[in-house]
PDB file of N, CA, C, O and CB in Angstrom:
ATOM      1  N   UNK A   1      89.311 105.996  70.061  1.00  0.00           N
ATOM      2  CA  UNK A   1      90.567 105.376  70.428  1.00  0.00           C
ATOM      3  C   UNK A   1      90.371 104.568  71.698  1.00  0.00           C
ATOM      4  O   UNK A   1      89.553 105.033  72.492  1.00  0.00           O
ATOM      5  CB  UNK A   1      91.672 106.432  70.612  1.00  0.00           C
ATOM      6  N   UNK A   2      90.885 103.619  71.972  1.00  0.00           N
ATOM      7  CA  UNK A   2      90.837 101.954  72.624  1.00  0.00           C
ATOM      8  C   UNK A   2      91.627 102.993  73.989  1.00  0.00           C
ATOM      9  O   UNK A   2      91.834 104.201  73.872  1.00  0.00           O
ATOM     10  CB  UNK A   2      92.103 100.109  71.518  1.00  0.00           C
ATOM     11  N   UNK A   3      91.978 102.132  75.274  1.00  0.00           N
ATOM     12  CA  UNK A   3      92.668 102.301  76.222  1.00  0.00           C
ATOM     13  C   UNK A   3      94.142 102.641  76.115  1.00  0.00           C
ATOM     14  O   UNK A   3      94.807 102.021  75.285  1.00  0.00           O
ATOM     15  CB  UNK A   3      92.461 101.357  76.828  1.00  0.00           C
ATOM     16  N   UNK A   4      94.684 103.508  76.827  1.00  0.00           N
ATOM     17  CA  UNK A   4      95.926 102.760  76.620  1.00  0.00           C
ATOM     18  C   UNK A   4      96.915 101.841  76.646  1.00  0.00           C
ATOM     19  O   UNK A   4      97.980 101.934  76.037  1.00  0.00           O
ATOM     20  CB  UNK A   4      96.220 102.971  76.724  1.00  0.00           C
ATOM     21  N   UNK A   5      96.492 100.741  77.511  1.00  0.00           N
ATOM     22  CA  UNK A   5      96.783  99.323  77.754  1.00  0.00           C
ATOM     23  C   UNK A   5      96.763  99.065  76.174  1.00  0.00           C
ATOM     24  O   UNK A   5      97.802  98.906  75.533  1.00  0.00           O
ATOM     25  CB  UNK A   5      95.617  98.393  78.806  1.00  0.00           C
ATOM     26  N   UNK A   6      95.228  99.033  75.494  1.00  0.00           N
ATOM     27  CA  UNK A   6      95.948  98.536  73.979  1.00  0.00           C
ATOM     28  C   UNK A   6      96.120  99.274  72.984  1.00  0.00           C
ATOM     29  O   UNK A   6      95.528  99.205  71.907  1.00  0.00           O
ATOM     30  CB  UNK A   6      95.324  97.588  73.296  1.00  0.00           C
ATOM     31  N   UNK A   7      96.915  99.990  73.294  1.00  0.00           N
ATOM     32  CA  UNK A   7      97.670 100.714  72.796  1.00  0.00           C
ATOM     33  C   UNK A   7      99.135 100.331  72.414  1.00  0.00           C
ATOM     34  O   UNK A   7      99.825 100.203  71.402  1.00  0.00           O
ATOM     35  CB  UNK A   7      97.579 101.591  73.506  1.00  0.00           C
ATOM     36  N   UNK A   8      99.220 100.235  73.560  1.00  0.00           N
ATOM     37  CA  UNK A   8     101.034  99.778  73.936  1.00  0.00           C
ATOM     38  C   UNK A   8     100.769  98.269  73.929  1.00  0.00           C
ATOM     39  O   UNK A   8     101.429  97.639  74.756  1.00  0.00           O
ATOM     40  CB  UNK A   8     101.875 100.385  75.818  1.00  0.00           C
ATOM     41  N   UNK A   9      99.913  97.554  73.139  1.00  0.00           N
ATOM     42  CA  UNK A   9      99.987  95.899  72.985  1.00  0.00           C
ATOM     43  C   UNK A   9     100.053  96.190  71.860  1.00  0.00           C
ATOM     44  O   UNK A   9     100.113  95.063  71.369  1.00  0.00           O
ATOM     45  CB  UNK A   9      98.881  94.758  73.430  1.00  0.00           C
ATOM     46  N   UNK A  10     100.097  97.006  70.867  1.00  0.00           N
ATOM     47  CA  UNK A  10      99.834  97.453  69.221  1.00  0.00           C
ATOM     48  C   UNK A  10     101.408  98.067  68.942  1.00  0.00           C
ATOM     49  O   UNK A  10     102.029  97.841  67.903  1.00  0.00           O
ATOM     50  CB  UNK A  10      98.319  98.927  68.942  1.00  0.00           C
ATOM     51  N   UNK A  11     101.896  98.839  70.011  1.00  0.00           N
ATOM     52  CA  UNK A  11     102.791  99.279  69.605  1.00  0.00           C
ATOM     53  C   UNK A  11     103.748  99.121  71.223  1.00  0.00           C
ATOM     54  O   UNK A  11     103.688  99.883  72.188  1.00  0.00           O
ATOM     55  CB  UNK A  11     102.404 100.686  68.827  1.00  0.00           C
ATOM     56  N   UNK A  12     104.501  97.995  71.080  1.00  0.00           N
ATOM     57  CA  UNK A  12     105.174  98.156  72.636  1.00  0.00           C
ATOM     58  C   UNK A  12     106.358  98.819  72.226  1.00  0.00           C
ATOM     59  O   UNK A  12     106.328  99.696  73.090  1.00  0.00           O
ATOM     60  CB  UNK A  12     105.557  96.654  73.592  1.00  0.00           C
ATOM     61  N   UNK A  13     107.170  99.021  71.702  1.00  0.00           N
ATOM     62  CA  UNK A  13     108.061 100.317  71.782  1.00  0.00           C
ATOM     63  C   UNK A  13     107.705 101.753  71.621  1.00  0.00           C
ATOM     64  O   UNK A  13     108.480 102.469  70.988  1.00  0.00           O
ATOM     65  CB  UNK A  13     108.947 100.210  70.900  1.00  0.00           C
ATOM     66  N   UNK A  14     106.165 102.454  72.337  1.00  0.00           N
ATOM     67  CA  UNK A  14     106.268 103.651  72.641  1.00  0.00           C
ATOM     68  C   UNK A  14     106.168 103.765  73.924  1.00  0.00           C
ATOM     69  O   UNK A  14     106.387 104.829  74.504  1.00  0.00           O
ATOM     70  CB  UNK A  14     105.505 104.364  72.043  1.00  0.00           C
ATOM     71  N   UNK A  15     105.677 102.205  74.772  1.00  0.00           N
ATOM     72  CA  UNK A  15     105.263 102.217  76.517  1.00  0.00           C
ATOM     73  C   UNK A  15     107.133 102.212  77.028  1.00  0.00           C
ATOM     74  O   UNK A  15     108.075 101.428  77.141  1.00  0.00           O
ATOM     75  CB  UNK A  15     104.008 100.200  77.244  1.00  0.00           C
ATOM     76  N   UNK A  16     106.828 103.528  77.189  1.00  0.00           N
ATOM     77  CA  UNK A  16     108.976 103.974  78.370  1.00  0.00           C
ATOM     78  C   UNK A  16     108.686 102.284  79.184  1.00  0.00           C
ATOM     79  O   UNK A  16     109.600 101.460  79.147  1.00  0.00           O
ATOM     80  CB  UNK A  16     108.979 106.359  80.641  1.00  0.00           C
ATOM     81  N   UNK A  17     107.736 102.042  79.673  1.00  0.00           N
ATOM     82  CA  UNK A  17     107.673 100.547  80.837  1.00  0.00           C
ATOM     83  C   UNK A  17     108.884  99.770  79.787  1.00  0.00           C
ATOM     84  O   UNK A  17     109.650  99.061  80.440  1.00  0.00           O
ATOM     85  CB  UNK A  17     105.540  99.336  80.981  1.00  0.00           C
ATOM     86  N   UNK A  18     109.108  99.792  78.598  1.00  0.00           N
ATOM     87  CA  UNK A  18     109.870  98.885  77.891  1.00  0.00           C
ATOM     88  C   UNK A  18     110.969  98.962  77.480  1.00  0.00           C
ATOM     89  O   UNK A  18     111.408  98.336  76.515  1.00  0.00           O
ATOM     90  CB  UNK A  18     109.460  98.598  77.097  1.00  0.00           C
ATOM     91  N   UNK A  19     111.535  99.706  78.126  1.00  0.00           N
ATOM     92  CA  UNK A  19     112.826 100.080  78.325  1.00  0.00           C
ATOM     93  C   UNK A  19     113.836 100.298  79.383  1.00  0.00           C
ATOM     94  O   UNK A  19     113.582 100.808  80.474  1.00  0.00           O
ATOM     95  CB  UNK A  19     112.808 100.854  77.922  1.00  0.00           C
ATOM     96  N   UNK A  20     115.327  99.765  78.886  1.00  0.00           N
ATOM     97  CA  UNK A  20     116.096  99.947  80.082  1.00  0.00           C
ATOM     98  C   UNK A  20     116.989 100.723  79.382  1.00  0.00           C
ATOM     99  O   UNK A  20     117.365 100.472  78.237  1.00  0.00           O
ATOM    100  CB  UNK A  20     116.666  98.694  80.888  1.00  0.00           C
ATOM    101  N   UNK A  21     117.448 101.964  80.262  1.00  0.00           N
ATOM    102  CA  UNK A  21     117.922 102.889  79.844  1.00  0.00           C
ATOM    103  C   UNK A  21     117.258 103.913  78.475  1.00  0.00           C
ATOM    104  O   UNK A  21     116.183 104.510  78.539  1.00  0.00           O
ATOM    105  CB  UNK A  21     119.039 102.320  79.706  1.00  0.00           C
ATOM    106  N   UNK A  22     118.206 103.919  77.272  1.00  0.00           N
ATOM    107  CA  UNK A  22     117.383 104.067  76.140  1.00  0.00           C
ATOM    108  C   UNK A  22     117.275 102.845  75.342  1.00  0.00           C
ATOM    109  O   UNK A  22     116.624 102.972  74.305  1.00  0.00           O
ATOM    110  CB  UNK A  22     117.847 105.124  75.333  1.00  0.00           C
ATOM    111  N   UNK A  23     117.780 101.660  75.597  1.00  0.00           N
ATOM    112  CA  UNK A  23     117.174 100.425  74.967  1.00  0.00           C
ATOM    113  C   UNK A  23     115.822  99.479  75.088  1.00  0.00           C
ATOM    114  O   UNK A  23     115.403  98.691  75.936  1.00  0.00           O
ATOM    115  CB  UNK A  23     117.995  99.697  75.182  1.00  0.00           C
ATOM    116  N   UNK A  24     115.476  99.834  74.139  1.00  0.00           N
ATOM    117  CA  UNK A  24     113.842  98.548  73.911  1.00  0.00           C
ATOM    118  C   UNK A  24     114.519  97.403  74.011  1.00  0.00           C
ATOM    119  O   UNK A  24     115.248  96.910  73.150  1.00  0.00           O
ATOM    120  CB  UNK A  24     112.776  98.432  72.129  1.00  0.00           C
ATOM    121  N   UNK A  25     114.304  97.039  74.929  1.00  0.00           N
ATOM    122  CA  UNK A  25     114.416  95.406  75.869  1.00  0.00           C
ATOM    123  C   UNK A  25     113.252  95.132  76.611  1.00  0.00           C
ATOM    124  O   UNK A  25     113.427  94.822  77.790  1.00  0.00           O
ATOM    125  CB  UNK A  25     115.665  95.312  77.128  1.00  0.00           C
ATOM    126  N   UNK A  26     111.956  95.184  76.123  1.00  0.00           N
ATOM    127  CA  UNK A  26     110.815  94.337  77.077  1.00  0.00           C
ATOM    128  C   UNK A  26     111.115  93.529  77.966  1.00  0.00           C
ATOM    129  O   UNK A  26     110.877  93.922  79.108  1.00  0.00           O
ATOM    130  CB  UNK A  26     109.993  93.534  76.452  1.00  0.00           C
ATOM    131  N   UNK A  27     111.723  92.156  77.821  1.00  0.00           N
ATOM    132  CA  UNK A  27     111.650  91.268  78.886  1.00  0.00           C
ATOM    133  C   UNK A  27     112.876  91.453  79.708  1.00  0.00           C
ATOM    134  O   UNK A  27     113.161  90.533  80.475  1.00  0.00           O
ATOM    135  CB  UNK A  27     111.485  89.869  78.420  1.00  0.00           C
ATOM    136  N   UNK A  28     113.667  92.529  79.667  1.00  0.00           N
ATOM    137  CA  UNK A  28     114.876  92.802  80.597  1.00  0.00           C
ATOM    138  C   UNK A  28     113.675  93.803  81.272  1.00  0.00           C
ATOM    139  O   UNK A  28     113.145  93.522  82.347  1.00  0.00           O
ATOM    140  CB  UNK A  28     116.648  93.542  79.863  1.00  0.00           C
ATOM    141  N   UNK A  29     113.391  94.789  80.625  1.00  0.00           N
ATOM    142  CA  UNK A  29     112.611  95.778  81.538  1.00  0.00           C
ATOM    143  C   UNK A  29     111.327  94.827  83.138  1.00  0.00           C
ATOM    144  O   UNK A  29     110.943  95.104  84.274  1.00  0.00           O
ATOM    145  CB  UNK A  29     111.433  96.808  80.018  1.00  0.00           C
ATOM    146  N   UNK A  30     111.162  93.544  81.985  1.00  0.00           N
ATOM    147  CA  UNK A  30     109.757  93.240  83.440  1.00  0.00           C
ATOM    148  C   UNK A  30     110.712  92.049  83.732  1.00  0.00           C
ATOM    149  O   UNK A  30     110.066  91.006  83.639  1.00  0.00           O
ATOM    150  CB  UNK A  30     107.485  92.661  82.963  1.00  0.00           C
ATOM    151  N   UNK A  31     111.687  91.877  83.972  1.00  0.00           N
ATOM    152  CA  UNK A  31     112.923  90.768  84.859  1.00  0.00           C
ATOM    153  C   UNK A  31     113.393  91.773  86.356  1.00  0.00           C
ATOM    154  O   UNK A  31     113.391  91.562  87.569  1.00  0.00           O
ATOM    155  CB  UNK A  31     114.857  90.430  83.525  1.00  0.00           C
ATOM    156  N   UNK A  32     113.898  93.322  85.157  1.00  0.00           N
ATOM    157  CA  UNK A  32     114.425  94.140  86.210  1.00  0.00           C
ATOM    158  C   UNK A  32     113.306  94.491  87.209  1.00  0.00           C
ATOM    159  O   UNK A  32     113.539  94.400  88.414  1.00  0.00           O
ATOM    160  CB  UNK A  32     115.070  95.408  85.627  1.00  0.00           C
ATOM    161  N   UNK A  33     111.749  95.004  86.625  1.00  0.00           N
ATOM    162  CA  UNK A  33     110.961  95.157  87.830  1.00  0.00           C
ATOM    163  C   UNK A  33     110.463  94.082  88.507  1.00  0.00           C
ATOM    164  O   UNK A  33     109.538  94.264  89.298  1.00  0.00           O
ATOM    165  CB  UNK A  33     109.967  95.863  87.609  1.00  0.00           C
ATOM    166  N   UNK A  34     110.964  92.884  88.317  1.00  0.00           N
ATOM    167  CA  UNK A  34     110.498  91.965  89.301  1.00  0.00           C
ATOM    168  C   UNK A  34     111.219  91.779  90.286  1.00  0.00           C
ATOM    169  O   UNK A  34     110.931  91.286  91.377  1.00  0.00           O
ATOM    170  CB  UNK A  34     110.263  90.862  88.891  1.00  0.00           C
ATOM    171  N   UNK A  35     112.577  92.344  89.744  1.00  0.00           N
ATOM    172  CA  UNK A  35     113.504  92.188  90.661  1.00  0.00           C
ATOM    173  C   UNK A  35     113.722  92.921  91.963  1.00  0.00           C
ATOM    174  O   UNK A  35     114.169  92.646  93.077  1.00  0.00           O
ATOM    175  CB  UNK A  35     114.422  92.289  90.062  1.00  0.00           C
ATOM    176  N   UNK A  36     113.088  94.236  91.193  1.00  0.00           N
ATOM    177  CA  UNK A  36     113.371  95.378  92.227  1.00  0.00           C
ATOM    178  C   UNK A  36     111.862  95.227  92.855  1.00  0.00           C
ATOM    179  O   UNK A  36     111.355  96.182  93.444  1.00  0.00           O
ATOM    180  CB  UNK A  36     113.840  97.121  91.496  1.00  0.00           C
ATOM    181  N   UNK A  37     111.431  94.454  92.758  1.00  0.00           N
ATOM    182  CA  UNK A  37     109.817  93.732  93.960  1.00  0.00           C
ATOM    183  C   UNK A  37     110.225  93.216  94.423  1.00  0.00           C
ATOM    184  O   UNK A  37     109.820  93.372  95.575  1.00  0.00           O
ATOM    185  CB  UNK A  37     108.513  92.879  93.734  1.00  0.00           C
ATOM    186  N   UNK A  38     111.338  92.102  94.360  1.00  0.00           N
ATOM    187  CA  UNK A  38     111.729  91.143  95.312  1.00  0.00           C
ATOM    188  C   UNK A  38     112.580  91.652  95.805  1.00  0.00           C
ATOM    189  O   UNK A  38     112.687  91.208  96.948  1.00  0.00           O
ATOM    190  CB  UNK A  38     112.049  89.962  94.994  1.00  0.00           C
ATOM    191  N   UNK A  39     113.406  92.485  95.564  1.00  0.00           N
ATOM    192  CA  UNK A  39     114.235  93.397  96.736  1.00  0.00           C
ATOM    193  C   UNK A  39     113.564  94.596  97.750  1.00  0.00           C
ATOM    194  O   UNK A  39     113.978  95.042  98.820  1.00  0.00           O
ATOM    195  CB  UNK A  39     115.348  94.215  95.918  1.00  0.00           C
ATOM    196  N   UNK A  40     112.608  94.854  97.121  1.00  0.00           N
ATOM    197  CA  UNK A  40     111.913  96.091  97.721  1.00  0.00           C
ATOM    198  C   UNK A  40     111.113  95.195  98.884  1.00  0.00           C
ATOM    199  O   UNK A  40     110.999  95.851  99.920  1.00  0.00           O
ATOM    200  CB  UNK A  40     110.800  97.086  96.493  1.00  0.00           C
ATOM    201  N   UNK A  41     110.481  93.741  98.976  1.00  0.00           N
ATOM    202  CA  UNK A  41     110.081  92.704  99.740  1.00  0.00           C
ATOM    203  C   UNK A  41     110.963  92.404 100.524  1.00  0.00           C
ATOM    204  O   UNK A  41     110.768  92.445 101.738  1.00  0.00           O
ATOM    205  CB  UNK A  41     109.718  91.701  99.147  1.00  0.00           C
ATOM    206  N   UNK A  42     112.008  92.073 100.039  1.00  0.00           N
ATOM    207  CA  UNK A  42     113.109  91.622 101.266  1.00  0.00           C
ATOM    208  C   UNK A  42     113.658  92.921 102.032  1.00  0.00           C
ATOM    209  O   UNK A  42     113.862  92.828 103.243  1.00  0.00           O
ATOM    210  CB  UNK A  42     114.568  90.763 100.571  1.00  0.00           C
ATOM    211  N   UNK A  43     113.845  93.846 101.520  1.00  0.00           N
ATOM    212  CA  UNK A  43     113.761  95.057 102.097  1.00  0.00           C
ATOM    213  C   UNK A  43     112.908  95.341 103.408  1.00  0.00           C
ATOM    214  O   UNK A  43     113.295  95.286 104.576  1.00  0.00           O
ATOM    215  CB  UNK A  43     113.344  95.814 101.127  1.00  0.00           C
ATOM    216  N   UNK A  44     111.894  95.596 103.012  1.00  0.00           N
ATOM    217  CA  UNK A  44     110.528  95.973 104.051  1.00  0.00           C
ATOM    218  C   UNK A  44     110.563  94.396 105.173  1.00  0.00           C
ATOM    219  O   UNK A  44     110.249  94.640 106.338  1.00  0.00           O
ATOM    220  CB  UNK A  44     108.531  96.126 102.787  1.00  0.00           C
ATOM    221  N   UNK A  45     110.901  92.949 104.871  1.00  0.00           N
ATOM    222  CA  UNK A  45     110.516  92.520 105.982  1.00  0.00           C
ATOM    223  C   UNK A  45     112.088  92.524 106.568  1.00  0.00           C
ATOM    224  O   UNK A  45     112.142  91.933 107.647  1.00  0.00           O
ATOM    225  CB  UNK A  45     109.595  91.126 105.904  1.00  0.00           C
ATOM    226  N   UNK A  46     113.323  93.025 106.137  1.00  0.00           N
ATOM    227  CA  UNK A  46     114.296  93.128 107.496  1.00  0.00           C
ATOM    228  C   UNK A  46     113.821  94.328 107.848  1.00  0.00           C
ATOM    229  O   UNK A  46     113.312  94.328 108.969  1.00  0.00           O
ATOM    230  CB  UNK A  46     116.034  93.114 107.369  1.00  0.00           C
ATOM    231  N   UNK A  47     113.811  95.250 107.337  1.00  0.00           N
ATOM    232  CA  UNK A  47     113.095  96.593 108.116  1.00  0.00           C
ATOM    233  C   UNK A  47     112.662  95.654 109.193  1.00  0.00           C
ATOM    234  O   UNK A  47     113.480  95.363 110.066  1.00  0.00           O
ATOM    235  CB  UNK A  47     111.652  97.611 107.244  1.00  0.00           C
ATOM    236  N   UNK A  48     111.430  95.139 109.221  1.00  0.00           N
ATOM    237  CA  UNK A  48     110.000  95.228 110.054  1.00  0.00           C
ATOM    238  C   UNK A  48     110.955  94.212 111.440  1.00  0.00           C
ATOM    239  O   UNK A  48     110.877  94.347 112.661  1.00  0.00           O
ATOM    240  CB  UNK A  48     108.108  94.210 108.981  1.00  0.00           C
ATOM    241  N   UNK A  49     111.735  93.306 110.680  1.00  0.00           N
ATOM    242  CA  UNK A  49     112.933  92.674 111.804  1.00  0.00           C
ATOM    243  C   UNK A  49     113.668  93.666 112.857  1.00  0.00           C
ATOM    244  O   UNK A  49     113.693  93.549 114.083  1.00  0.00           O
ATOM    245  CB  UNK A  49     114.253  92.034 110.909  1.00  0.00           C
ATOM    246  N   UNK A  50     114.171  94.520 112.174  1.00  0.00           N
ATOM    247  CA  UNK A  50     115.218  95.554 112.994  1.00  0.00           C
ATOM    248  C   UNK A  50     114.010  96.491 113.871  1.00  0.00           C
ATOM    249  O   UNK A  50     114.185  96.770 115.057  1.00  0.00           O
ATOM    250  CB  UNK A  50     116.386  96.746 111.686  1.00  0.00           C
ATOM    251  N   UNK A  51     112.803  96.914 113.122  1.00  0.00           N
ATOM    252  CA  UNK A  51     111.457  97.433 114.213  1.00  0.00           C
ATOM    253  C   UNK A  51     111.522  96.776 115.395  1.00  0.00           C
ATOM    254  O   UNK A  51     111.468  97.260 116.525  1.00  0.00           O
ATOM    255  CB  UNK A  51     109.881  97.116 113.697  1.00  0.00           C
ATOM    256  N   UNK A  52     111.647  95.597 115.056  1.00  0.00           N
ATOM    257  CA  UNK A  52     110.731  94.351 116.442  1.00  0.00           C
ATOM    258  C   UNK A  52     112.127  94.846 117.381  1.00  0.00           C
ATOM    259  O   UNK A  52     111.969  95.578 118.358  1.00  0.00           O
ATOM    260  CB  UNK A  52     110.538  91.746 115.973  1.00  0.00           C
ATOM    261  N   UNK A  53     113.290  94.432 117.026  1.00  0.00           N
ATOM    262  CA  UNK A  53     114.323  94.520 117.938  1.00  0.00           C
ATOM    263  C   UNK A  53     114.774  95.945 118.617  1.00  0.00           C
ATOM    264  O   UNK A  53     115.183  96.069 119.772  1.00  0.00           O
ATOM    265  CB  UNK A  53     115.389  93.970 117.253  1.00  0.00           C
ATOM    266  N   UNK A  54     114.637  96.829 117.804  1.00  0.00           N
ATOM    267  CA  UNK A  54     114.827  98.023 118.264  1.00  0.00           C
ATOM    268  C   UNK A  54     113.825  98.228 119.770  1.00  0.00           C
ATOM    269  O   UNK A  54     114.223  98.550 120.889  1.00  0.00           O
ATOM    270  CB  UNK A  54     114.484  99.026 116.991  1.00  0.00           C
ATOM    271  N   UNK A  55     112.165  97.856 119.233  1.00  0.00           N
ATOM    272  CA  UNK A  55     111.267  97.647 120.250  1.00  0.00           C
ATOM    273  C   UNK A  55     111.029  97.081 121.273  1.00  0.00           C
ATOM    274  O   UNK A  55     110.205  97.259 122.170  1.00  0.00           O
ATOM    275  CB  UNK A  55     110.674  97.439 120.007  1.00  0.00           C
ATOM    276  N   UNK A  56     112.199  96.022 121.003  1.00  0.00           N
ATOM    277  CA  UNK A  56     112.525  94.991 122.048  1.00  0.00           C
ATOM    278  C   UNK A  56     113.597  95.630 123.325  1.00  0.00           C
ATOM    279  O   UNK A  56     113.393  95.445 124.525  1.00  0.00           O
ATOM    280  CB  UNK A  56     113.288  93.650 121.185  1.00  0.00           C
ATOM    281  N   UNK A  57     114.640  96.330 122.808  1.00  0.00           N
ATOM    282  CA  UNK A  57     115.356  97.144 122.980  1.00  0.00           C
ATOM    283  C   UNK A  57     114.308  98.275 123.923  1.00  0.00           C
ATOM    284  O   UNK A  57     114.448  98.149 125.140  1.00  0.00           O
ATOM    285  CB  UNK A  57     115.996  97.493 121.599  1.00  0.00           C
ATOM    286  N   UNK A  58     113.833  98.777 123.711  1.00  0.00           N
ATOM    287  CA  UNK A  58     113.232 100.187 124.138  1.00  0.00           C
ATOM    288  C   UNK A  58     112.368  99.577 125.117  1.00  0.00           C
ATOM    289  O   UNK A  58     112.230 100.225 126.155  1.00  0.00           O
ATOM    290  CB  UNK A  58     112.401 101.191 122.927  1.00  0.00           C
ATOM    291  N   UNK A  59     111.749  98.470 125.028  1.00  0.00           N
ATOM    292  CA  UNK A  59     110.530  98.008 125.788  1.00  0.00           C
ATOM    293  C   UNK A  59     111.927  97.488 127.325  1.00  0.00           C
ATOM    294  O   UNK A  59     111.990  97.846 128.501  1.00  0.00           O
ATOM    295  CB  UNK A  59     109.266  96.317 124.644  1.00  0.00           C
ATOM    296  N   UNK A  60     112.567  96.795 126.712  1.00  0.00           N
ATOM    297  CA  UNK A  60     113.931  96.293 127.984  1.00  0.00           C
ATOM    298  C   UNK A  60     114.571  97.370 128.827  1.00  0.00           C
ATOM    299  O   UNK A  60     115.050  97.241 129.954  1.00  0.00           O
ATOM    300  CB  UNK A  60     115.407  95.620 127.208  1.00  0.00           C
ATOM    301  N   UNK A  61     114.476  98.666 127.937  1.00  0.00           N
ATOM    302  CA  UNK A  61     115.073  99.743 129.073  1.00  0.00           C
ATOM    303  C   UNK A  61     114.324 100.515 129.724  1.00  0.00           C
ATOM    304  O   UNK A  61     114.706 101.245 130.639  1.00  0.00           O
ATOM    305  CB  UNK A  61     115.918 100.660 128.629  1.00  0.00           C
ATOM    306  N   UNK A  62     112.747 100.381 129.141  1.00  0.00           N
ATOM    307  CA  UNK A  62     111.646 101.060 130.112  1.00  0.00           C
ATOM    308  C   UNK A  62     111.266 100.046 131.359  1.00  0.00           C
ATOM    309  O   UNK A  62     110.714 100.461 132.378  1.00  0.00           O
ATOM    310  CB  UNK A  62     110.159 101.409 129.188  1.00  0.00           C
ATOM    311  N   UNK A  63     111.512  99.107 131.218  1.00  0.00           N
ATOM    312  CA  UNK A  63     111.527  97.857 132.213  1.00  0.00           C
ATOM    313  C   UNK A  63     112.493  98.108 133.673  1.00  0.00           C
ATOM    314  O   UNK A  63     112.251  98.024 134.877  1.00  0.00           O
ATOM    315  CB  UNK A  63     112.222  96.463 131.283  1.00  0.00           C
ATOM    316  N   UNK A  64     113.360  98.359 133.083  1.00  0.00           N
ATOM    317  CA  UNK A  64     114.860  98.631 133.799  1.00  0.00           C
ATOM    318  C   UNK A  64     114.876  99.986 134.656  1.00  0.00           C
ATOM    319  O   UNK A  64     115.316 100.054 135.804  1.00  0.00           O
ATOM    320  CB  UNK A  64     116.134  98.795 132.560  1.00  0.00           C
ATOM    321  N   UNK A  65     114.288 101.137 133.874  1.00  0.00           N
ATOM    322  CA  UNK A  65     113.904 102.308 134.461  1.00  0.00           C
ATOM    323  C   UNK A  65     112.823 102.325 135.782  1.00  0.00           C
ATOM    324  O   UNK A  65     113.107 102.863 136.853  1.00  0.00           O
ATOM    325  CB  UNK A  65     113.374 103.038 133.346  1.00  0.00           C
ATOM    326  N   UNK A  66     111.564 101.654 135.514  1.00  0.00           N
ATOM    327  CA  UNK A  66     110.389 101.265 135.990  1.00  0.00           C
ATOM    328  C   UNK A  66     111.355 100.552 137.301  1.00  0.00           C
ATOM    329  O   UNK A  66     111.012 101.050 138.373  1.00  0.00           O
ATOM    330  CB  UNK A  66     109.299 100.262 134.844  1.00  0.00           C
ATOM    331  N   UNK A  67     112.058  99.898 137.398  1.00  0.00           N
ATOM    332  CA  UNK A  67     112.321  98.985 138.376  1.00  0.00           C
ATOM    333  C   UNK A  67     113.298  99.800 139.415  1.00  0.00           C
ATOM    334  O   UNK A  67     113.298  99.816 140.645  1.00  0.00           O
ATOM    335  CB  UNK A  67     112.957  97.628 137.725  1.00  0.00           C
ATOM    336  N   UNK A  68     114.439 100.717 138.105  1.00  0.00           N
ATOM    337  CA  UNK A  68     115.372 101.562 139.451  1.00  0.00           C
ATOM    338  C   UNK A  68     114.551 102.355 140.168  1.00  0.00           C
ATOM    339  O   UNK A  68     114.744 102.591 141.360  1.00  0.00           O
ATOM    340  CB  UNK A  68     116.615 102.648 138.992  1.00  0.00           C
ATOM    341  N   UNK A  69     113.278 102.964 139.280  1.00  0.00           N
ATOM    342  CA  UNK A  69     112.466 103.891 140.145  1.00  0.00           C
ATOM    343  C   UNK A  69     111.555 103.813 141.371  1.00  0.00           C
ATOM    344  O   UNK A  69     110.875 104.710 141.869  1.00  0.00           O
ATOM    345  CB  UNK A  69     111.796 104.340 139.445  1.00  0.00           C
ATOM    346  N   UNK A  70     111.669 102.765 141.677  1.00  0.00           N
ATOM    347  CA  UNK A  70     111.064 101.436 142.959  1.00  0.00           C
ATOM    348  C   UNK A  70     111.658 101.804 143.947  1.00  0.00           C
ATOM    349  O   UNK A  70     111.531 101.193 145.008  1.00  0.00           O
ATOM    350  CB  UNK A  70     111.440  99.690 142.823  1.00  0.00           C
TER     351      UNK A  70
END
């Protein structure tokens, strides 16, 4: 027996990847996971936005501390 990659090119309604919900919808199934890549992307870089500022934040009040302690 072959891989399972061709496997599920022989028979794509047994790969679950091809389904939304309990409906066999292939190209809704790889629309929806592209989608949820491009949200999971836009996701992670405001994350990494709100990091910088938070850091910006924390770095401004150790500044401030450093200086009353003078």
């Amino acid at each position: 027996m072959g891989e399972w990659s061709e496997y599920f090119e022989d028979f794509p309604e047994e790969n679950p990847a091809n389904y939304i919900g309990e409906q066999f919808n292939p190209e809704g199934a790889r629309r929806l996971r592209a989608q949820k890549t491009e949200l999971q992307a836009k996701l992670q870089k405001e994350q990494a936005a709100l990091d910088a500022e938070i850091q910006a934040v924390i770095d401004k009040a150790k500044r401030n501390n450093q200086r009353k302690s003078r």
